[in-house]
C-alpha positions in Angstrom: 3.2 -29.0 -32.4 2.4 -25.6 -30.2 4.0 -25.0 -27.0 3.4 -22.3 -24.4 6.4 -20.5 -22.6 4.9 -20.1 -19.1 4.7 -16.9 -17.3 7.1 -15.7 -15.1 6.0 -15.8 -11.2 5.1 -12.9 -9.3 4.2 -12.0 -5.9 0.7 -11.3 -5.1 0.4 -7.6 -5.1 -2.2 -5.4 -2.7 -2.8 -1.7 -2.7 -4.5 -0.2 0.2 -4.8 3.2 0.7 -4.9 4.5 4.6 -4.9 7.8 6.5 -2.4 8.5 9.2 -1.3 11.7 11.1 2.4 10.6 10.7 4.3 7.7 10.1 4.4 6.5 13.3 0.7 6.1 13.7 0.7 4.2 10.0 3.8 2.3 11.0 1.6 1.1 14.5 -1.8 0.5 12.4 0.5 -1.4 9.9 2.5 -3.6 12.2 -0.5 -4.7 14.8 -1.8 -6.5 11.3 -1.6 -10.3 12.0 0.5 -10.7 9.0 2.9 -8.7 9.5 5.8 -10.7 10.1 5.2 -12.0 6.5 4.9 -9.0 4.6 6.4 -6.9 2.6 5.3 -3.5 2.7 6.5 -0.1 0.3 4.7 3.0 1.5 3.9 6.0 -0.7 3.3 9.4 0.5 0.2 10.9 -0.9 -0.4 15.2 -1.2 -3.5 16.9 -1.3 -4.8 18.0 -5.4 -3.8 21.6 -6.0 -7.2 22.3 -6.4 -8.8 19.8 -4.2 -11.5 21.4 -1.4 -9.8 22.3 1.7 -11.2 21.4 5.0 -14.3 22.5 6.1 -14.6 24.4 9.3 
């Protein structure tokens, strides 16, 4: 006789990565999503590489 121990449940996970000027401008693009009022949402703050290329002019 086998038997199987069933994995636990999880939420469905979903990274996106998106480019605001500040928080408020990723807070609007965030919150005019249709889904919003269902989702859960955990925002990490990205930095530039030290020795990623700078801007060009």
């Amino acid at each position: 006789m086998t038997s199987t121990v069933p994995a636990p449940v999880r939420d469905p996970e979903n990274w996106g990565l998106r480019h605001a000027a500040d928080p408020t401008e990723l807070h609007a693009v965030i919150s005019s999503l249709p889904v919003w009022p269902w989702m859960d949402v955990t925002v990490h703050a990205l930095s530039d590489h030290p020795v990623a290329p700078g801007p060009r002019a």
